[in-house]
N, C-alpha and C positions, 0 to 999 in steps of 0.2 A: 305684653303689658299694653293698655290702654294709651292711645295716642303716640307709639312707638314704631317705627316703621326699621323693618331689616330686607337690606338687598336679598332678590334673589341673583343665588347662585348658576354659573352654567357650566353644564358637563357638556362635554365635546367629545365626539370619536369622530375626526376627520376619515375622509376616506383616504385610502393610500393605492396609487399610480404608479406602474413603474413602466418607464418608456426605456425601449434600447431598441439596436440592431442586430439581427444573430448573423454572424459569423460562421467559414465553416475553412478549414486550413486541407489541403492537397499537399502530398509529400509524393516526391519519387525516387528511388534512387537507383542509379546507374552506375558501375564500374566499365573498366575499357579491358580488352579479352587480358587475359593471363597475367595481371596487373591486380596490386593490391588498392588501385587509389579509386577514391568511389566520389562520383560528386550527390553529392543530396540535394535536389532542388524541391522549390516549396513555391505555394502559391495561397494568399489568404483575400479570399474573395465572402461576399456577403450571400447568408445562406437564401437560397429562394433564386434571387438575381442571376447571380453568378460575377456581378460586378468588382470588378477590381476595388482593393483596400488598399489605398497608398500610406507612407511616412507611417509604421505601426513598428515600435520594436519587433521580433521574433528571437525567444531564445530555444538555439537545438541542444540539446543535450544525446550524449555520446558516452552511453556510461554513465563514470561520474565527471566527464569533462564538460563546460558549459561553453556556447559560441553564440555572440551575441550579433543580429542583424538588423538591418530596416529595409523594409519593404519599400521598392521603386511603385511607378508611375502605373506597373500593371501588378502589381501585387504581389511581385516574383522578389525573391531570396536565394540565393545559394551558396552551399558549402562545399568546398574541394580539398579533401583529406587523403592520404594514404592512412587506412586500415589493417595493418598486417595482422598475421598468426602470434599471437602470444607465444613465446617459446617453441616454436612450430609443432602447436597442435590447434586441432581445431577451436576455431574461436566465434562465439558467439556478440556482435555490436546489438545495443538497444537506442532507436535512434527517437526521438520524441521530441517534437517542435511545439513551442506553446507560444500564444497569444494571450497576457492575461488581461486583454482588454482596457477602455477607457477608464479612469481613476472616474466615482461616482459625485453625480451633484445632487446635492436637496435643493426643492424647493414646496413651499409650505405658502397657501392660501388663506389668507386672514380674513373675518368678519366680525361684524359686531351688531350688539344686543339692541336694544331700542332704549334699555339705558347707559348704552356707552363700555359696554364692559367687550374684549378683543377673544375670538373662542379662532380657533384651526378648522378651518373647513375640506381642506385639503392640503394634500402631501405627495410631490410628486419626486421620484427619484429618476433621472435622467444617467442611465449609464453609458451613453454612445453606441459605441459597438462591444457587443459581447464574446466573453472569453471563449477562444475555443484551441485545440489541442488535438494533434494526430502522431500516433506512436507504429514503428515497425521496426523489423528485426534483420540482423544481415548474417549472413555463417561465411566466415572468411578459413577457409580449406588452405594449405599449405602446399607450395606449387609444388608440381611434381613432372617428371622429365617429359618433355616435347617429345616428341614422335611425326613421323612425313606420314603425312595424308595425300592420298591423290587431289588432282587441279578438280575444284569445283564448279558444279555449273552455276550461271546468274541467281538461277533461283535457291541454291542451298548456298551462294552467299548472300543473299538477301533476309533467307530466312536466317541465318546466322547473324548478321547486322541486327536484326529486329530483337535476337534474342540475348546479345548482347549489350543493347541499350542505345547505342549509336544510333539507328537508324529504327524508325518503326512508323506503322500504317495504324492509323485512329480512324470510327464511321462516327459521323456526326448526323443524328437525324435531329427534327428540328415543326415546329407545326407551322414557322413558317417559312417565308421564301429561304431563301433554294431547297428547302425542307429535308437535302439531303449534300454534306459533303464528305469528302473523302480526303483525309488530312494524308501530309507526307510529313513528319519531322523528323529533321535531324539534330543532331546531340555530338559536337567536336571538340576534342580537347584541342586547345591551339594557346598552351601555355607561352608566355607568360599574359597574354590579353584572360583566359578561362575559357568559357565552354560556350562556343558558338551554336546559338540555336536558331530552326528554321522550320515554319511553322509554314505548310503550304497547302491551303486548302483547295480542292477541287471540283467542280460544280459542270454537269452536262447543262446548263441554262447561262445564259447568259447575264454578266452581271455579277455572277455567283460564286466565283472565285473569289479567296484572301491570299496574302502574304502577312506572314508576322514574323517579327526578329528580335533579337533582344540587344540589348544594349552593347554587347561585345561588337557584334559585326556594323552600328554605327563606329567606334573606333576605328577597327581593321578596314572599315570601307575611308575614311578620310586619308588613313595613314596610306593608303595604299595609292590611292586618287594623285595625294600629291607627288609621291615616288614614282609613278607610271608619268604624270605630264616631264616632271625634271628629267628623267635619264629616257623617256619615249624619241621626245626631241631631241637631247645631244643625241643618242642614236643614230635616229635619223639622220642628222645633218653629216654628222662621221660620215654613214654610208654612201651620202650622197657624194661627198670629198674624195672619200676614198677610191670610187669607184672612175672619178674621172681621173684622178692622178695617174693611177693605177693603167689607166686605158693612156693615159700621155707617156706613160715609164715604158710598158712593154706592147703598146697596142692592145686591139679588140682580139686576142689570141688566146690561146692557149698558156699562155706565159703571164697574158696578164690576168686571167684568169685568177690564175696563183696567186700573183704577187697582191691581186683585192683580197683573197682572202686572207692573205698573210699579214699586210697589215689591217686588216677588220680584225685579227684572231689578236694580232699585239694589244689593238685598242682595246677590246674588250677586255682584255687579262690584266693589264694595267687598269683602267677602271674597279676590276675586281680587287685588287691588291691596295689601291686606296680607299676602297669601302673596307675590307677587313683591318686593315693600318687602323681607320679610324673608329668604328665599331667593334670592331676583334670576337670576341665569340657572343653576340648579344642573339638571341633567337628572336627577338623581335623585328629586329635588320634584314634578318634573313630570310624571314617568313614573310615579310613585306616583299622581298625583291625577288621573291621565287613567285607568288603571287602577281605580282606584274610583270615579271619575263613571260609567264604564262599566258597571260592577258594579251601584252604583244604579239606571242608569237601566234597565238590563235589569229588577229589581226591582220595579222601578215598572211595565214593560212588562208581567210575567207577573200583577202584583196587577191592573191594571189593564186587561187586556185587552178583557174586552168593552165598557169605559167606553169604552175607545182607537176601536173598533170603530163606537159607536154614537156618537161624537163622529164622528170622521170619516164617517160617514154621513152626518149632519146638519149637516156641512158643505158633502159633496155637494150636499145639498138647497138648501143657501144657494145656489152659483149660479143657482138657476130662480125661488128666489121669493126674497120679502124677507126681508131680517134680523127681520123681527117672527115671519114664518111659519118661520124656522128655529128660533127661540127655542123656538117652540110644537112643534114637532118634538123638539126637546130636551126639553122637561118630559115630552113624551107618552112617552118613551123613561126615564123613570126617574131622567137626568140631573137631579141640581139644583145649586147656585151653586157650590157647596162641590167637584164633581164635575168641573166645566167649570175651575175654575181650577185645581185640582192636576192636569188633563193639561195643560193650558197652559205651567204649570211644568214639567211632565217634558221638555218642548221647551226649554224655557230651559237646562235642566240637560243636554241632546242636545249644544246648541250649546258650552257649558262645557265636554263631555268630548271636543268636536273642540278649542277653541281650547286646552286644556291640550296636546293629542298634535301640535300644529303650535311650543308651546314647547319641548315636550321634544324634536323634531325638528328645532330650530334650535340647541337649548344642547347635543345629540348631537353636530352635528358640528365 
């Protein structure tokens, strides 16, 4: 109509953006030889990168069983189950780890007309990082009677390690520096902490080496730190007691000999009897103080080497002649009283860091 004015109208087809990150998830899985218990580890790293994804749930599913995770500081997740035989027959696990990614955001770009009217210019949807998911399968076999094998050489246990899952060799090439290395990792069960890993990369250039760990062996290394300073020192200081008493009771002799090791073997055994008193069958006590008797005793082996050396030498000589003439064998070699009992003791202290590792191998399982 004449003198009538009608708005125009606006159609809009914004354009649509969708911004994310892809994602891609690493599964492995490992059992320990002749054992139904399997650990499943995972890793969710961004696709392209290879960059670790931290704080992201992970649920595994195991069948119809679900296990819910979050990803650490490198992206790592795992699972430590026993898997047996269904009524022992053979039994097929479906193991499938999913990420289902960032919950999604809109966001929508507004403009307007030259008389005022708001149309959608654009539309972006921002997913973060994108879902991603890896499936595989396990056949769990029903055990069947051990049999003696002949003693293996290094190399078919190594290849046996690697095929086991415990131990294995990775080639990392690379376009750039060190362009090439050669991983060692290891894979231990060391329950109740879980499965110690050791990532050791190897590089003929310098510079070019790594170390990588995970979280487990930051534990067992504090735990272990402060059990070696506590009981290194009493130690010590015993021995050092012990050994002059011992030379005041029976002299620098044959007799005192004994009588140092006799009471070094009481201290120790009492020591022992009040760590079990108060720990009693924990395999994390155990596995801590079998761990640092180790540590010690190695300690004692590299301070002590040639003492180790020339004792045992002069012990050889004991079988041919007399205990008087080994004596003199000993003095002539440097050896004196003080010497002879503190290797004596690092034997005692040998024996300690086997009977700790046959505790912690009984309250293991």
């Amino acid at each position: 109509m004449p003198g009538l004015e009608v708005p125009q109208g606006v159609a809009s087809n914004p354009i649509q953006l969708t911004v994310s990150i892809a994602t891609k998830l690493v599964l492995n899985v490992t059992r320990d030889v002749n054992s139904t218990r399997h650990v499943v580890e995972g890793w969710l790293r961004r696709n392209g990168t290879g960059a670790a994804v931290s704080g992201k749930p992970i649920t595994i599913s195991v069948n119809d069983t679900r296990y819910g995770f979050t990803t650490d500081q490198c992206g790592y997740f795992v699972l430590d189950r026993d898997f047996p035989p269904v009524e022992d027959q053979n039994t097929t696990y479906t193991i499938t780890a999913l990420f289902e990614g960032d919950q999604p955001v809109n966001a929508t770009a507004w403009a307007k007309t030259m008389d005022g009217q708001s149309f959608a210019a654009c539309t972006t949807t921002q997913f973060g990082y994108k879902p991603a998911a890896n499936s595989t399968s396990i056949r769990v076999e029903p055990p069947v009677t051990e049999k003696t094998v002949p003693t293996k050489s290094p190399e078919e246990v190594q290849e046996e390690a690697e095929d086991s899952g415990w131990f294995r060799t990775d080639h990392e090439f690379s376009w750039w520096f060190p362009w090439y290395r050669m991983h060692f990792v290891l894979n231990v069960q060391l329950p109740p902490y879980g499965t110690l890993r050791i990532d050791y990369g190897w590089s003929a250039l310098p510079f070019g080496l790594t170390l990588k760990v995970n979280d487990v062996f930051g534990r067992l290394f504090n735990d272990v730190a402060v059990n070696f300073v506590e009981n290194y020192i009493v130690s010590t200081i015993a021995a050092t007691i012990i050994k002059h008493v011992a030379a005041g009771i029976a002299g620098r002799t044959i007799a005192g000999i004994g009588c140092a090791i006799g009471m070094y073997l009481f201290f120790t055994l009492t020591q022992m009897l009040i760590e079990y008193a108060i720990f009693g069958n924990d395999a994390k006590t155990w596995l801590v103080c079998f761990i640092s008797s180790a540590i010690a005793c190695f300690m004692d082996l590299i301070t002590k080497f040639l003492d180790v050396v020339s004792f045992l030498t002069a012990i050889g000589r004991k079988i041919v002649n007399a205990i008087t003439h080994t004596l003199n064998s000993m003095w002539a070699r440097g050896l004196n009283f003080f010497d002879i009992t503190g290797i004596l003791f690092n034997f005692i202290d040998y024996a300690i860091m086997v009977y700790y590792l046959q505790l912690y191998k009984a309250s293991a399982e």
